[in-house]
N, C-alpha and C positions, 0 to 999 in steps of 0.2 A: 843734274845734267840734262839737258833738253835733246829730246831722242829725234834723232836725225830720220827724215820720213825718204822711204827706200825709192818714193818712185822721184822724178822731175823729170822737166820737158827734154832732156835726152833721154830719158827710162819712162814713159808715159804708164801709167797703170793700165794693163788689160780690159779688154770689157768683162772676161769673168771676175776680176778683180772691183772691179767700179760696181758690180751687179751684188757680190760679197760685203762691199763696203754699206750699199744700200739696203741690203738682208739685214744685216747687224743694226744699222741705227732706228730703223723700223722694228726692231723686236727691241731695242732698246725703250724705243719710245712708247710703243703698244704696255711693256711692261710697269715705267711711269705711271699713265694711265689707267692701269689696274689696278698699281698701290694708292691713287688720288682716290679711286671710287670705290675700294673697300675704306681706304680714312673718312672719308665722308659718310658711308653709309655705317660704318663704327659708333660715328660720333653721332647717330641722330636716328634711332628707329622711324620716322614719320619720315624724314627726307628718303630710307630706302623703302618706306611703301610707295611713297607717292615720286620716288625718279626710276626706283633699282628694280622695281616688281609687279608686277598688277594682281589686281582681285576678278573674280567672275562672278559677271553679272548675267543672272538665270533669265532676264525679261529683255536681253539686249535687243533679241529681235523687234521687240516692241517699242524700243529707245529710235530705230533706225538705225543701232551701231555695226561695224561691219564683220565684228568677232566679238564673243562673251567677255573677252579679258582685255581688259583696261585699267590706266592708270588707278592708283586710291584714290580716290575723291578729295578734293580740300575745302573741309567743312570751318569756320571759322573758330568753330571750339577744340578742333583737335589739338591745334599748340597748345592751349593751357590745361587740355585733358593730358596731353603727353608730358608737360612739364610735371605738372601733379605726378605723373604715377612715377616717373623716376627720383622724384625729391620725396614721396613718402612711401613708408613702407604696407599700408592700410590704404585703399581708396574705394568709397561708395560712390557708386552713379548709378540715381535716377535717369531713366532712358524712356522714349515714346519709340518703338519699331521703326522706323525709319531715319532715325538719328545713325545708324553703323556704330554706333557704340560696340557692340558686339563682335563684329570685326574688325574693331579697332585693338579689342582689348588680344584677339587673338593675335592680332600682326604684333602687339608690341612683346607678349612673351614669347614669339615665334623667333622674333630679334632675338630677345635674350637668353631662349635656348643655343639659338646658333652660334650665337658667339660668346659665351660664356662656357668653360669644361663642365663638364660633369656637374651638371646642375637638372635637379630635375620639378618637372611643373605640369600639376594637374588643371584638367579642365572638367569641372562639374555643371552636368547640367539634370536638372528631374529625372528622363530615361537616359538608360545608356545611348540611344542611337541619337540625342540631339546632340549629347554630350560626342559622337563619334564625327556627328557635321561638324561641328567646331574642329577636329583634328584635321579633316578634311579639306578643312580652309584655310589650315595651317599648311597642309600640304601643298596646296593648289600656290600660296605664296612663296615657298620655297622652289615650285619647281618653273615659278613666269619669273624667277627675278634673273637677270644677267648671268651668264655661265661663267664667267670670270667669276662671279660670287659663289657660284654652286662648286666651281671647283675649289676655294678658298675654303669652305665648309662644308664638306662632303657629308652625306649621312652615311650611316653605322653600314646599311646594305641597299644595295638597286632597290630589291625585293623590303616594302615595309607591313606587318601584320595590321589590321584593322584597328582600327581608333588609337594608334602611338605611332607617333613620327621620335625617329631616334639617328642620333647625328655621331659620325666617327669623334667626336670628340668627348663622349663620353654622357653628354646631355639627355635628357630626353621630352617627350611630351607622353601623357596620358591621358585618355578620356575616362571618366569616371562616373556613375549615375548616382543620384542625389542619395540620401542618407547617410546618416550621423556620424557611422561607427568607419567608410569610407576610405578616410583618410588613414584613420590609422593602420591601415598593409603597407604604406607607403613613406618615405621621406622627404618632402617633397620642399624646394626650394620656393615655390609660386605655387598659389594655389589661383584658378579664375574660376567664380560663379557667376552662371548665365542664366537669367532668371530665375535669381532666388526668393523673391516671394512665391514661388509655386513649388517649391523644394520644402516639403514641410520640416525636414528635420535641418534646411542651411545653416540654421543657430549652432546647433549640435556641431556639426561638419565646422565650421568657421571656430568656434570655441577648441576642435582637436587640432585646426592649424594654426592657430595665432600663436603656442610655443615653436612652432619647429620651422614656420616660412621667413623668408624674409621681405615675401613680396604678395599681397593678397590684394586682388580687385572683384569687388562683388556689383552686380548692376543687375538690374531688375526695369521694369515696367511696374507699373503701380499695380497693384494688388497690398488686402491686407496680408498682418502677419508680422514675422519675425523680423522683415526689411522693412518694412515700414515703420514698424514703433523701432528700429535703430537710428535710422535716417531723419528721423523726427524728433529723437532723444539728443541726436548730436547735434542739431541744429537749433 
């Protein structure tokens, strides 16, 4: 039965009513668009670096930019660096310093802690404190992305301790410093190595995760070593 609408032009609707009517369809529509841009940022870690969040950039001043934090960059190997690492469970990358590899591999488990439960994902790097920049930059992309997102996936507390970002959903991140034995205090769904030819024991470290992750990206800059004769063995 079709619901008979209370006002017409002998009963006109009020203006607090016409003001109600237009409250509602406005937080109708606002909320639409909240569920559009967590679906899309869902379904694409790189589309929410590079629409839903920015990265900082420490030379902006020298760039001429007008604030540190900016879009992510769109390098043209990031799609098929991003395709790879969602369709394998293992990925090596060769990297030159300037390539963002490394903030790249940070935003895409950053994604996958946030929206994934209770999963959790180390970041190794030689010392603990480069290995803590990396958390850092996971943090800095959690907190420029959209607040509509932030409030979608809230972290565990305001207050986060040094080198782990940890999300009310049970997730987390950790930084961790190079060496073998590492890994095993922890369970860790993802593990990221960040320059692991200068990690002497990454072999070690890599060989305790490949039972227990189900998502491991190692990249380096050329140096010899352990990543080199792998990267060279697989190819």
């Amino acid at each position: 039965m079709k619901r008979k609408n209370k006002w017409s032009s002998s009963n006109p609707a009020s203006q607090s009513d016409r003001d109600a009517i237009g409250r509602r369809h406005q937080q109708r529509q606002a909320a639409s668009q909240a569920k559009a841009r967590i679906g899309e940022m869902l379904a694409d870690p790189l589309v929410w670096l590079q629409k839903y969040t920015k990265t900082k950039d420490s030379h902006w001043r020298e760039a001429g930019a007008d604030s540190p934090y900016r879009p992510f960059p769109d390098k043209p190997y990031f799609r098929p660096t991003v395709d790879m690492f969602l369709e394998e469970p293992i990925l090596f990358i060769e990297k030159s310093r300037d390539m963002m590899v490394s903030w790249l591999g940070v935003g895409l488990f950053t994604h996958a802690a946030m929206t994934n439960p209770g999963i959790e994902v180390l970041f190794q790097s030689q010392k603990e404190e480069k290995a803590f920049e990396l958390v850092e930059y996971a943090k800095t992309l959690y907190h420029q992305q959209d607040e509509v997102l932030r409030k979608a996936f809230p972290l565990k507390s305001r207050i986060q301790a040094q080198g782990s970002l940890e999300f009310a959903n049970g997730s987390r991140i950790i930084g961790i410093p190079g060496g073998g034995d590492q890994i095993r205090s922890y369970h860790p769904w993802g593990l990221f190595q960040d320059e692991a030819a200068f990690m002497p024991e990454a072999g070690d470290a890599y060989d305790n995760a490949v039972p227990v992750c189900k998502k491991i990206l190692v990249v380096s800059s050329a140096g010899p070593g352990w990543f080199a004769d792998f990267v060279s063995t697989a190819t």
